[in-house]
TORSE-702371 format. One record per residue: x, y, z of N, C-alpha, C, O in turn. Coordinates in steps of 0.2 Angstrom, whole numbers, plus 5000, padded with zeros to 4 digits. Atoms other than C-alpha are relative to their C-alpha. Example, Ala and Ser with C-alpha at 12.3 -4.5 7.8 and 13.67 -1.06 7.14 Angstrom:
500449945000506249785039500450065000500950055003
499649944999506849955036499650055003499950115004
***
This chain:
500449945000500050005000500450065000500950065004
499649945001500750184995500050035006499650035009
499749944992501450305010499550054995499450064989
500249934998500450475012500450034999500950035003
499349985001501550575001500150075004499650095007
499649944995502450725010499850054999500050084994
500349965000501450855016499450015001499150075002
500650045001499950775017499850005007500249985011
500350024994498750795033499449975000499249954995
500650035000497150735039499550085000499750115004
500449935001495850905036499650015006499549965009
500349974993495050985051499149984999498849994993
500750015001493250935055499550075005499450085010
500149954998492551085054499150024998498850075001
500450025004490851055045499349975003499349925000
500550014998489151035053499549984997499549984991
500750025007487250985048500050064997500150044991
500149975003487051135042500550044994500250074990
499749985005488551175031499949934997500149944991
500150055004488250985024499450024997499450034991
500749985003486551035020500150074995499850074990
499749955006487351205011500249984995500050004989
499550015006488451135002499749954996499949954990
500650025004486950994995499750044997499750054991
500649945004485751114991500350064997500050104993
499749915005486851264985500149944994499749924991
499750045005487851144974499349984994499549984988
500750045006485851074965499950065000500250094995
500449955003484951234967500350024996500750045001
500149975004485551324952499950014993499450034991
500550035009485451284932499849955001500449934998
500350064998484851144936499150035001498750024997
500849995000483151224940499950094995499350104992
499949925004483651424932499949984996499449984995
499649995010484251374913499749955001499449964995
500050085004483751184911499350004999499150004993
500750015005481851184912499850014994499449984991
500450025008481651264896500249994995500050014990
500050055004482651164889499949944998499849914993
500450074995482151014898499150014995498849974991
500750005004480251074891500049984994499549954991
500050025009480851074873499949974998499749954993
499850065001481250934875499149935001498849894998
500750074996479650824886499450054999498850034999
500849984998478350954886499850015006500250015010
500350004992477150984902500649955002501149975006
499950054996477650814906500749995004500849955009
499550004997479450884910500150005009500749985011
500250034994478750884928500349935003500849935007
499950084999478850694929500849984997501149934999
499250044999480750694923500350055005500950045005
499549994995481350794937499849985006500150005011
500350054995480350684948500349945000500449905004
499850105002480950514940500750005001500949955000
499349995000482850594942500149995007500449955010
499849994990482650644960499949915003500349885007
500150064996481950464965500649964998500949925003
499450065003483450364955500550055004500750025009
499849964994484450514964500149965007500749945010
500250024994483850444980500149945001500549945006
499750054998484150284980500949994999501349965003
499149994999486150324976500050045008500350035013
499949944993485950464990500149935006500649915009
499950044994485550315001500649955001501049955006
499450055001486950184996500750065001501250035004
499649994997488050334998500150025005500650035008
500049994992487650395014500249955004500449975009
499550064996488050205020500650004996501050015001
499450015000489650195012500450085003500950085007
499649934994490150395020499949995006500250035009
500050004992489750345037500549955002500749955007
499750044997490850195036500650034996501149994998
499449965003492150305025499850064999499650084994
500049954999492150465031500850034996501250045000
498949965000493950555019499650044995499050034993
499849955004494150675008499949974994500349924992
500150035007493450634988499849945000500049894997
500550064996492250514997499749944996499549894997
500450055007491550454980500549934999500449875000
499650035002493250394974500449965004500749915003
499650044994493950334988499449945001499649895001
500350054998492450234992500149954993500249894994
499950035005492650164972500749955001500749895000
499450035000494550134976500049945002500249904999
499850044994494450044991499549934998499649874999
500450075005492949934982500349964994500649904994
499850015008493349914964500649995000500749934999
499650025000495049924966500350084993500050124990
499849965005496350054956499850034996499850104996
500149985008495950074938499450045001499450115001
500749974999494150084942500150075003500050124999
500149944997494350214956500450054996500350114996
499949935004495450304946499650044995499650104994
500349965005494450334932499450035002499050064998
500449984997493050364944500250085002499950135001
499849934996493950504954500250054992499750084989
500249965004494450584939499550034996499550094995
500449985004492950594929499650045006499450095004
500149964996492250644944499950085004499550135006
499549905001493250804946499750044993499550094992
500249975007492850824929499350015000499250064996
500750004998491050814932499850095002499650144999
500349934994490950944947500350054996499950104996
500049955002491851054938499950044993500050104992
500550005005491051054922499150065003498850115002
500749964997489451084934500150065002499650105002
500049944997490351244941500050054993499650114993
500149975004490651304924499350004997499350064995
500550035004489051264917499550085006499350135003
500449954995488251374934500450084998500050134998
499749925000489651524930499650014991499850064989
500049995006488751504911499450055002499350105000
500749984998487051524918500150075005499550095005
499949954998487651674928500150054995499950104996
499949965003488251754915499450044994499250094992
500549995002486851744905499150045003498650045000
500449974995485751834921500350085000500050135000
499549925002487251984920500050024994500250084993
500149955006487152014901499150024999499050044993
500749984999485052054904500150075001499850114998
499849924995485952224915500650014993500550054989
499649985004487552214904500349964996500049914996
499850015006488452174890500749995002501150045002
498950024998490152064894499749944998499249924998
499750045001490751924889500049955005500349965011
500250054993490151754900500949965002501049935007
499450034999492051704898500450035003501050015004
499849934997492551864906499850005007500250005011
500250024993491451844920500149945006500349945012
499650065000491851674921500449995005500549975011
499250004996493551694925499950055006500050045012
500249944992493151834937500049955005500549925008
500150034994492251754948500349925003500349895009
499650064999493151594948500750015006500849985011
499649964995494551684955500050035007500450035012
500249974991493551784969499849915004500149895009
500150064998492951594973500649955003500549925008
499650015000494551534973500550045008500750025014
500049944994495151684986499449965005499749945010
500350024992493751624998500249955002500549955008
499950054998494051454997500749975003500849925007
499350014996495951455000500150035009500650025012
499849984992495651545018499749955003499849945009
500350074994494651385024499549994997499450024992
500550035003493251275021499650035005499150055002
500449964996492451365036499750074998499150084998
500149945006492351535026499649994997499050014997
500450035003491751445015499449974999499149964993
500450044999490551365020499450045004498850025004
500349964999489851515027499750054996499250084997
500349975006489551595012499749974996499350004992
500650045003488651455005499249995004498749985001
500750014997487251435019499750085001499250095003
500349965002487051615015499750014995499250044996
500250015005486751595000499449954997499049974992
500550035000485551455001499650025002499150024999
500549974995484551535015499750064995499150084995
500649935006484051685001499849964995499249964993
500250015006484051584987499349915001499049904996
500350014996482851454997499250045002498650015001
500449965000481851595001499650044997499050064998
500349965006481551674985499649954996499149974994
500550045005480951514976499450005005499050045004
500650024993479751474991499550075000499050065002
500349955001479051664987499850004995499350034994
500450005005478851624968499549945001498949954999
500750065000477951444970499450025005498949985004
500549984995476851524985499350034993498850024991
500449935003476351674974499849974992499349984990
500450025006476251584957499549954997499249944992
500750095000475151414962499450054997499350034991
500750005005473451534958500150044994499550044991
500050025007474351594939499949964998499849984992
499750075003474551404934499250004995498749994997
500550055005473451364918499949954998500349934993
500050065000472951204918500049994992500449944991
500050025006472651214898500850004999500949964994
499349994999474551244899500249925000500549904995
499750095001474851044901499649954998499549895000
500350065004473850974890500150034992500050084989
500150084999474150864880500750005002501250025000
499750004998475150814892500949985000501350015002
499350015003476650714887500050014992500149974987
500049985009476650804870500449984998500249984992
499450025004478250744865500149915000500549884997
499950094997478050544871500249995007500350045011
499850034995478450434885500950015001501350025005
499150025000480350414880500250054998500750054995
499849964999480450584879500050025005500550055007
499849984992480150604897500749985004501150025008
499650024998481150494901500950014999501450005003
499349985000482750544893500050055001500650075001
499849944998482550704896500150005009500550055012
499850014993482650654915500749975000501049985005
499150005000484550604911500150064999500450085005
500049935001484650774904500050045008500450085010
500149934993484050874921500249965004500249995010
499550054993485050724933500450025002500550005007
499749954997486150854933499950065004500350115005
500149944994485350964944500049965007500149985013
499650044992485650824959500549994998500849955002
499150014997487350814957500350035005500950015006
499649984996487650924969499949965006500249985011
499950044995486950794981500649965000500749955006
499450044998488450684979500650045001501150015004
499449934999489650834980500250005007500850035009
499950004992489450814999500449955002500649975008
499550025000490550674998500949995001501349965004
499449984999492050744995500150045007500750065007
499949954994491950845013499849975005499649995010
500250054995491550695022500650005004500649975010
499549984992493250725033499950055002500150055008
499949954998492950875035499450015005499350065008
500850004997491150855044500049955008500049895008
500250054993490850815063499649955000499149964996
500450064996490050665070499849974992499249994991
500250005006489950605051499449945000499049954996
500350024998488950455057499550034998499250024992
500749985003487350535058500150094996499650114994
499949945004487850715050499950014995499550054993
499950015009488150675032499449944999499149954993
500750025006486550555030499550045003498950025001
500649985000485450665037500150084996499650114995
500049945003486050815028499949994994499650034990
500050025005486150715014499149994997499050014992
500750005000484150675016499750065000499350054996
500349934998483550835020500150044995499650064992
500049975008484350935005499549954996499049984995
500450015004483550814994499350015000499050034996
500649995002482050815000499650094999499150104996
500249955001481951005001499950024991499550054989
499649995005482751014984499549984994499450014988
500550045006481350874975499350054999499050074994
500649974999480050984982500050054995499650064990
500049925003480751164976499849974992499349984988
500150025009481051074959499649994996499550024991
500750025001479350994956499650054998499450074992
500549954998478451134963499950064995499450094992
499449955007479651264951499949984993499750034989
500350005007479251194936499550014996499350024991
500750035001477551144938499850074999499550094994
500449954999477251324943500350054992499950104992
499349965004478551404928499649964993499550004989
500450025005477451274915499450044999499350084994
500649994999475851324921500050104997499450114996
500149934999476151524919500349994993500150044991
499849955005477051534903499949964992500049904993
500450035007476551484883500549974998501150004996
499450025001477651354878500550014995501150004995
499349965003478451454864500350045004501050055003
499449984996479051554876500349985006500650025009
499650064995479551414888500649984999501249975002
499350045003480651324877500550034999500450094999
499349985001482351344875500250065005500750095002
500149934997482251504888500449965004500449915006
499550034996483851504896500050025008500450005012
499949964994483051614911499349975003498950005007
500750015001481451524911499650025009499050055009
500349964994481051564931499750065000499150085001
500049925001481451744929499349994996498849994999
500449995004480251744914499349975004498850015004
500550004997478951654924499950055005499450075004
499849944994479251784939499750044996499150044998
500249945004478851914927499350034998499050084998
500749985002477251864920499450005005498850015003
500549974995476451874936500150035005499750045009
499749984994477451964947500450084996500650144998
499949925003477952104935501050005001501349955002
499449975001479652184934500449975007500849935008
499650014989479952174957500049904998500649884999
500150075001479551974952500849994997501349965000
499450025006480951964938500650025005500949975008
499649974998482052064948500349965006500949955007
499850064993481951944964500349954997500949944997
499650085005482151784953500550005000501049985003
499349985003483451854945500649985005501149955004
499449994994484451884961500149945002500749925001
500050064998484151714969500449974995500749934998
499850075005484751624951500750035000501249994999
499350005001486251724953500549995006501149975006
499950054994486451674972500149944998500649914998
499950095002486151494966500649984996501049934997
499550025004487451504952500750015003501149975002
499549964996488751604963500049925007500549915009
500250074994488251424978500349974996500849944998
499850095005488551294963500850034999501349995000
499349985002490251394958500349985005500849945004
499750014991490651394978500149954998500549944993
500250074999490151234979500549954997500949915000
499550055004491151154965500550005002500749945000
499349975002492751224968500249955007500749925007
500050034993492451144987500249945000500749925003
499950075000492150974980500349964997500449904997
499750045007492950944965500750015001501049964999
499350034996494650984975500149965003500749945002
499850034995494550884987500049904995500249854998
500150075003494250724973501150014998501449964998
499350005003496250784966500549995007501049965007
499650014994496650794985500349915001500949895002
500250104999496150574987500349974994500449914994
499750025008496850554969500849995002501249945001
499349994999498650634975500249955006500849925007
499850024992498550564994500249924996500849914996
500050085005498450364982500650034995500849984991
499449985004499850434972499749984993500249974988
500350015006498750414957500150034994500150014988
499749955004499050574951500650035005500750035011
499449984995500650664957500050055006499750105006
500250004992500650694975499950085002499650115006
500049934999500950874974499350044998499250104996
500749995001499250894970499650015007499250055009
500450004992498850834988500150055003499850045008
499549974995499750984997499250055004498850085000
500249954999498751055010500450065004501050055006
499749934999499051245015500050005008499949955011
499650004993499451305032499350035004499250065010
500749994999497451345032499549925000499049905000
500450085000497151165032499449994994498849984995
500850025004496251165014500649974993501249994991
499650025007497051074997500050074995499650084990
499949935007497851244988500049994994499650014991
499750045002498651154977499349994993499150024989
500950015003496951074971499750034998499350014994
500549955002495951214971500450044995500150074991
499849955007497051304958500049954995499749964990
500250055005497051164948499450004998499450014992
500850025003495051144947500050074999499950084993
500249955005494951314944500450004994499950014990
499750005003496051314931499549984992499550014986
500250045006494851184924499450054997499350074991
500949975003493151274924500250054998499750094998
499949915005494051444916500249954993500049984989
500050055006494451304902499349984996499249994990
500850035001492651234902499750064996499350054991
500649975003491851364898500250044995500150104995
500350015009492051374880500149954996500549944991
500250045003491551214878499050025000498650045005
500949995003489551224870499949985006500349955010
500449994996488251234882499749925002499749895008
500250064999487351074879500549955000500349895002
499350065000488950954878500350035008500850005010
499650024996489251014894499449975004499549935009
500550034994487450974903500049924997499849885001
500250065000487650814894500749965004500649935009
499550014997489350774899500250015008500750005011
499849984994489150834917499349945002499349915007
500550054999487350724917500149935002499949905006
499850085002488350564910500649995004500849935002
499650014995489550554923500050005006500249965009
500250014992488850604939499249935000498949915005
500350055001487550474932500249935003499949895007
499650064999488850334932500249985007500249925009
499750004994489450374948499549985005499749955011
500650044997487650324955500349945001500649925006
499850055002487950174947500449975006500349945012
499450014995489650154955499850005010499949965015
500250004990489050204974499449925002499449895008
500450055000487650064971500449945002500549915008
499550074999488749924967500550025006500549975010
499349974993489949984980499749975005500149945008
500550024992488649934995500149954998500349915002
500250064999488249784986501049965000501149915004
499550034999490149734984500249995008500349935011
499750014993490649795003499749955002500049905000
500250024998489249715011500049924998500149885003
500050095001489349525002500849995000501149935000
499250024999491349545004499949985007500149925008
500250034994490949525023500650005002500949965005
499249994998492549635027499650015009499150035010
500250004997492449635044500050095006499750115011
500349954999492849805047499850074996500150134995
500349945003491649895035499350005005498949965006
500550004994490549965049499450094999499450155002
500649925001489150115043499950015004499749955007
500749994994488350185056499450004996499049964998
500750005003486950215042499949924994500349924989
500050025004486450075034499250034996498750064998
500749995004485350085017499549945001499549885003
500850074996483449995020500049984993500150014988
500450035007482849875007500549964996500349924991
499450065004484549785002499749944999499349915002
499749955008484849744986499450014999499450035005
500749975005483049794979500650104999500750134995
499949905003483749994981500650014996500850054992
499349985005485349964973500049974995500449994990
500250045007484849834959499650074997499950114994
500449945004483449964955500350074999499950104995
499649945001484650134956500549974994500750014990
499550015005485950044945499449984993499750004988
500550025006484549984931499650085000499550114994
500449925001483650154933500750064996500550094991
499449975002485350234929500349994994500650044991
499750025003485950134916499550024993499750044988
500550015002484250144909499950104997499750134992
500049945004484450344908500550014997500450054991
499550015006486050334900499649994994499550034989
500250025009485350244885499550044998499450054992
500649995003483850334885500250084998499750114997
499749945000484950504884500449994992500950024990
499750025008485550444867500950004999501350005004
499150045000487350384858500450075003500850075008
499649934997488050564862500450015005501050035006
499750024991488050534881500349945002500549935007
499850074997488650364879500850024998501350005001
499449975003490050454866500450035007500950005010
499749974996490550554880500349985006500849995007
499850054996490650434893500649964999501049945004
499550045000491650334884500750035000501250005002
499649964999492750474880500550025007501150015008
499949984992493050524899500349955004500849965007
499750074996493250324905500550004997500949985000
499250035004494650314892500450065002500950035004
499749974997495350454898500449995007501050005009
499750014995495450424914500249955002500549955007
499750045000495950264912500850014997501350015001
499449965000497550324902500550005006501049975008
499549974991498050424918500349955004500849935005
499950084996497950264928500349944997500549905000
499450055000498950154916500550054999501150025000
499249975001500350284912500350015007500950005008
499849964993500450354930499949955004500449935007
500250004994499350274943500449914999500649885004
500050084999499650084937500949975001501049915001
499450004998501650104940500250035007500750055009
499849984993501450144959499849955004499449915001
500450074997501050004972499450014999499050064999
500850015002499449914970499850015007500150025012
500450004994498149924984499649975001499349964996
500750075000496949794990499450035001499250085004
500649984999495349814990499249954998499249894995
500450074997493649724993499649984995499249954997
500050045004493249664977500449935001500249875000
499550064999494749554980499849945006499949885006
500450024995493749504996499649954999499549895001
500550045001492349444988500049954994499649914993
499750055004493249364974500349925006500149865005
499850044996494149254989499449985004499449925006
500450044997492549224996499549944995499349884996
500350065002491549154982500549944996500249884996
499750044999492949054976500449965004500749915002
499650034993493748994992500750014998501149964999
499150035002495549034987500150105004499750145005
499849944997496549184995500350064996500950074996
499649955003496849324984500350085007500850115007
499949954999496649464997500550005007500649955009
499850014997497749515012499850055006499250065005
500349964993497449625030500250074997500050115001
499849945001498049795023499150044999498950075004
500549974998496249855020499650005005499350055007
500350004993495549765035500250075005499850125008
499649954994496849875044499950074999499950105004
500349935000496450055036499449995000499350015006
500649994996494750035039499850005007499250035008
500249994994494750005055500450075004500150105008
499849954999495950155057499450054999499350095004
500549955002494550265049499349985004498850025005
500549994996493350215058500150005007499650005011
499650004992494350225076500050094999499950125004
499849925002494650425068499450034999499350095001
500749995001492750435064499650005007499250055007
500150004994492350385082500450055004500450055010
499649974998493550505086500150005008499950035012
499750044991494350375102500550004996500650004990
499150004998496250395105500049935003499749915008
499550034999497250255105500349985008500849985009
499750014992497250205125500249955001500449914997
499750054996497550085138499949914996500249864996
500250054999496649955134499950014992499549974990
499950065005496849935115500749995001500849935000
499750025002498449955118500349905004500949885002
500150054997498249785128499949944997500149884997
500350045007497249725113500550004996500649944995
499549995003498649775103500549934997500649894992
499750054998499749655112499949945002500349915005
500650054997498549525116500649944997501149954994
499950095000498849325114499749984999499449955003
500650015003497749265101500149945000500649924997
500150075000497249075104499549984994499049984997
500650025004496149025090499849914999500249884995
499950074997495748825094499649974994499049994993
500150015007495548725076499349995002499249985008
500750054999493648665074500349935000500449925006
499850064999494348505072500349975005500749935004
499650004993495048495091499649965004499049995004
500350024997494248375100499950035009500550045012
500349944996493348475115500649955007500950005010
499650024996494448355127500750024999501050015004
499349965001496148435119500050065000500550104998
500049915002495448605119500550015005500950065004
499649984997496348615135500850015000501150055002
499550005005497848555128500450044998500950075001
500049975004497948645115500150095003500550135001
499949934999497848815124500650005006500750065008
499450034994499248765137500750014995501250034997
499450035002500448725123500050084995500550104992
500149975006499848885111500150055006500650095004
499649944995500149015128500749984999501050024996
499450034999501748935129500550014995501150024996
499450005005502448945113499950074996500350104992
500049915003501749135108500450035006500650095007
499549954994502649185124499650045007499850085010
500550004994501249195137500550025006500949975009
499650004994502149295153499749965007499149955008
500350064995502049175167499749924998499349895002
500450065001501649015158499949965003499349945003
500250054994501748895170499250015005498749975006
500349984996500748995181499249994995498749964997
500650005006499449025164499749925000499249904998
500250065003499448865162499649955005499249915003
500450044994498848785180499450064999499050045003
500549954999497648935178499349974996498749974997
500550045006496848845163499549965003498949975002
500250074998496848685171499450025006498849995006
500749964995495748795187499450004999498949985002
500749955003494548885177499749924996499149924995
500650055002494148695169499649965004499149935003
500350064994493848605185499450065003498950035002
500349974995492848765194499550024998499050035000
500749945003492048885179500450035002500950045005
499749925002492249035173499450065001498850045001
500649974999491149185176499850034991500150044987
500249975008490049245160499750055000499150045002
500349945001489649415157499550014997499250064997
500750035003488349325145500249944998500749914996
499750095003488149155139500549984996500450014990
499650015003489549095132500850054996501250044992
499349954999490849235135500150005006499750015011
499749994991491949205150500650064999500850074993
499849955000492949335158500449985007500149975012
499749994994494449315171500750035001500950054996
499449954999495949385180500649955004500649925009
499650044997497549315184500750055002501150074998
499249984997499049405194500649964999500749925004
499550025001500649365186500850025004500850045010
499349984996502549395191500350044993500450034987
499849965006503349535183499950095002499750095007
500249924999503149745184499650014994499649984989
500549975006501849845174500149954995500549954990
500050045005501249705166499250014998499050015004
500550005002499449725156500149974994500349994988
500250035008499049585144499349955000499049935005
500750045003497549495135500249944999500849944997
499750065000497549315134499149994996498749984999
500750025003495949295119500149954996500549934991
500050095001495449125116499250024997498850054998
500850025003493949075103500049944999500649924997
500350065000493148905102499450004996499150054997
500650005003491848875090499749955002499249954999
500250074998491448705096499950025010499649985014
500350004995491348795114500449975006500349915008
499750044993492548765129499749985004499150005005
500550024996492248665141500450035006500950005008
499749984994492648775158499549995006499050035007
500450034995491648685173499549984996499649934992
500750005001489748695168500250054996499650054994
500149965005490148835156500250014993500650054992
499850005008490348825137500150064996499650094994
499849935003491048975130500450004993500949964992
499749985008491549025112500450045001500850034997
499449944998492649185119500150015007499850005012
499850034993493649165133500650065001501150054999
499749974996494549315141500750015005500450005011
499450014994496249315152500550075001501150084999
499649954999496749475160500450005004500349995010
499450014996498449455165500450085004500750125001
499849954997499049585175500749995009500749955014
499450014996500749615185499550055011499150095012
500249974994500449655206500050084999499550125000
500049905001500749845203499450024996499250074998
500449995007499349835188499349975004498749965000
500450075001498249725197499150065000498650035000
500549944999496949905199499650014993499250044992
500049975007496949885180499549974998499250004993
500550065002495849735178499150015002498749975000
500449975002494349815182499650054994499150044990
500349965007494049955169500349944995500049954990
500050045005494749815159499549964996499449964990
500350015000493449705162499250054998498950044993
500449965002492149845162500050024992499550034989
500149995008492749875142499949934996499849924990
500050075004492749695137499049995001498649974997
500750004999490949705144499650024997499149994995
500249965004490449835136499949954991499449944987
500150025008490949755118499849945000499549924994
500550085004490249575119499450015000499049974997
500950014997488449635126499850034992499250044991
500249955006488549735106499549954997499749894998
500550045003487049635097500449954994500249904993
499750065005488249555083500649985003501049964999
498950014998490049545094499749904999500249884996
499950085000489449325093500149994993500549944990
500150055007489049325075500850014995501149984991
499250005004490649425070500649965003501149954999
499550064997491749315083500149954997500749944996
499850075002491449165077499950004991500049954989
500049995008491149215057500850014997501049984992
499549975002492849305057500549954997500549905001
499850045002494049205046500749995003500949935002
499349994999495749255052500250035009500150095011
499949984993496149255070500350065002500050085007
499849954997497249425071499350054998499350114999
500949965002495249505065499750015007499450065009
500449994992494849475083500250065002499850115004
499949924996495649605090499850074996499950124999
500349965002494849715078499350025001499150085000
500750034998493149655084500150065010499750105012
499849964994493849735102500250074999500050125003
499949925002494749895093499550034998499750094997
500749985002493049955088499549965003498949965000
500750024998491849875098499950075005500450115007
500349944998490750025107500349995009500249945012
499849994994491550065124500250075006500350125003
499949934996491850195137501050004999501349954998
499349994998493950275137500349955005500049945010
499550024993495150185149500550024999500950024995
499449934998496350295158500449945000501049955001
***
């Protein structure tokens, strides 16, 4: 596995529900619902309704699959890193790159749609403007993500506000004659036009990349993640329906301002003039926005040595510099690329990436790593993730050869990158390799991802490293074959202290033989727990024994067997010791991961991570 190349830290968690929910919802609100409806209409008709309805639901099912793989991967480029560590290399690279490329396509795409709200007042140049503010964006975003973040939940909270005052005020304009005949254009134009506006949820997975940066991401990141969307389904729904209903479809279609223009026709000039302001809030959010998350995909690309590491560098502000000039770079490029190649091209990728987060759950979860641990899981496994990757795949095609052109463009790209560059640095394991070893029975994979995952999620729980893992650390793992006959188990554990180096074995060893004539105490059926003073100074060690056949210690049959050995000076230590082992077996699955786990030093992983109080 690659070193964390030089320079390289971990990001301050500075990030709450509320800037998770910013940086969602700013990132969607703005062409996405400003400039696409009417072209989205041109496209479906009325019926256009119903595709930004049938986006947000396939939406939704990825939102949930990635909100279980960010609570159990909370880093920096959340998307790609969760791809990495699944799929493997190739894959996550050409994921995390197109990705980047995605987001910042969408920031362009938003600085286009601003610019065409400022040539209404004046007459400039959108590449002009563009770049401006790409720059001022830039400037914010290098003083911190806090800054930043602050100037997005401003920015949603007006522009929030503004749409929420035209859909109030223009429900009693709507003419019903306005949506009929309803699906004027067909069914399969509905539907590929909902590929088309897919790109106004993109900026729900954008919150991805800020998943280190975000407190308590456990429950933070899926509820922020939830909550924008559903605000987000509403406004959009609501915004069209009401934006159909009020204006005559010649001058619907193609209308790059079509809110404004509905604002106008009922709301008069003070109408337009609001809108206005909001879509340039909105667009000025998705700018912010992008610049946020589409660094942080170069940051996770350079940390894996994928791309070159100085890419990773953070600043002495704790934010990826480095990276953020880079993506800007990109979207002052972008934008003079054509307008529609880039909605289709920002559509057909943050598409894929559905896709990818889908599969992603179902690989973790049937690989049966032992420490892939969400706090959130998704409901309904597999039904929501078969049905979001067929929903997905399903608007690809139905977005024509174009977006498939593009795609494929993109994947070969970023594949490229990853055999010239990334497939010449060491390889990384990852849990495909898992689930390959598991359905054919043969050992392709090894503990280095066990082991970073349990690290991220020890960093996630944000617990330091104390007494008693380090106990766990050093422990003395017995693991007693299934094949043992239940009369050699004792044996067997006499001879296996003995030769890992058990302090005091002799003493360990009549201690066995004790705890078989007397019993053991169980802190529940089938976990025992004792304590043995040894000889020696500041001595604290674990002595964990597993039995799947079930020692036999007096009258007590136990699967997990416990032996806190401690020197006379220590001997005070074996209580809170006890008290944290207690803690972690009473957990509702500590039996079924005990005795599933395949590889004995996994145990102690089961212990590093099981739910417990600190010990001093």
């Amino acid at each position: 596995m690659g070193k964390e190349p030089a320079g390289h830290s971990t990001l301050a968690r500075s990030m709450g529900l509320t800037d998770v929910f910013a940086v969602a919802t700013g990132a969607m609100i703005s062409s996405g619902i400003f400039v696409l409806p009417g072209i989205a209409h041109a496209q479906a008709g009325p019926a256009v309704v119903l595709s930004y309805v049938f986006a947000g639901c396939i939406a939704a099912m990825g939102m949930l699959s990635l909100a279980e793989t960010l609570t159990a991967m909370p880093k920096a480029g959340g998307g790609y890193f969760i791809v990495m560590r699944t799929m493997g290399p190739a894959v996550g690279t050409v994921a995390g790159l197109c990705i980047w490329f995605s987001l910042a396509l969408k920031s362009a795409f938003a600085l286009i749609g601003l610019a065409a709200f400022i040539e209404v007042f004046f007459e400039m140049d959108h590449r002009i403007t563009g770049t401006v503010l790409c720059l001022v964006f830039l400037g914010v975003n290098l003083r911190g993500v806090r800054e930043a973040a602050v100037v997005q939940k401003i920015l949603v909270v007006f522009l929030c506000a503004a749409l929420g005052v035209y859909i109030i005020t223009g429900l009693d304009h709507v003419r019903p004659d306005h949506f009929l005949p309803f699906a004027s254009k067909g069914w399969n134009a509905v539907f590929s036009t909902a590929g088309t506006v897919f790109v106004a949820y993109g900026g729900l997975l954008a919150v991805d990349s800020v998943a280190e940066e975000t407190r308590n991401p456990g429950r933070t990141l899926p509820l922020g993640l939830f909550l924008s969307l559903i605000v987000v389904m509403v406004l959009y729904s609501l915004a069209v329906f009401v934006t159909t209903g009020v204006l005559p479809s010649g001058e619907l279609n193609d209308s790059l301002t079509p809110i404004s223009d509905g604002a106008r026709a009922f709301l008069g000039r003070p109408g337009f003039v609001l809108v206005s302001a909001a879509a340039v809030a909105a667009f000025i959010s998705t700018a912010n926005a992008g610049l946020i998350t589409s660094s942080r995909y170069l940051l996770a690309l350079a940390r894996d040595e994928n791309v070159p590491p100085f890419l990773g560098r953070i600043s002495s502000r704790n934010v990826p510099s480095v990276a953020l000039i880079f993506t800007t770079l990109l979207v002052i490029a972008v934008l003079f690329i054509d307008l529609k190649m880039l909605v289709g091209a920002a559509s057909t990728v943050l598409i894929l990436k559905y896709v990818l987060m889908n599969l992603s759950v179902i690989v973790l979860r049937e690989s049966r790593l032992l420490n892939y641990r969400p706090v959130f899981k998704a409901p309904l496994y597999p039904w929501v993730q078969v049905i979001g990757v067929v929903g997905s795949i399903f608007l690809i095609f139905e977005m024509g050869w174009k977006a498939l052109l593009l795609a494929t463009g993109l994947i070969t790209a970023g594949f490229a990158v990853y055999w010239f560059y990334g497939r010449i640095r060491k390889g990384r394991e990852y849990a495909l390799m898992h689930l390959t070893e598991r359905l054919l029975g043969k050992e392709y994979a090894g503990d280095a991802l066990e082991d970073e995952l349990r690290e991220i999620v020890r960093i996630r729980n944000e617990r330091d490293f104390d007494v008693f893992d380090r106990a766990v650390q050093e422990a003395i793992v017995i693991d007693v074959p299934p094949e043992t006959p239940s009369k050699e188990s004792l044996r067997y554990l006499e001879k296996e202290a003995e030769r890992l180096g058990c302090p005091d074995c002799e003493r360990v060893a009549g201690f066995f033989r004790k705890e078989a004539e007397q019993g053991v105490d169980q802190v529940m059926p089938g976990v025992g727990i004792s304590h043995l003073v040894v000889r020696g100074e500041d001595v604290l060690r674990l002595v964990i024994v597993r039995d799947v056949n079930r020692l036999a210690l007096g009258d007590a049959r136990v699967f997990a067997y416990f032996l806190v050995l401690t020197s006379e000076n220590r001997r005070q230590s074996y209580v809170p010791a006890v008290a944290a082992l207690s803690q972690i077996v009473l957990a509702e699955d500590f039996e079924k991961r005990w005795l599933t786990t395949k590889k004995k030093e996994r145990l102690k992983d089961i212990l590093h991570l099981g739910e417990r109080r600190p010990m001093a």
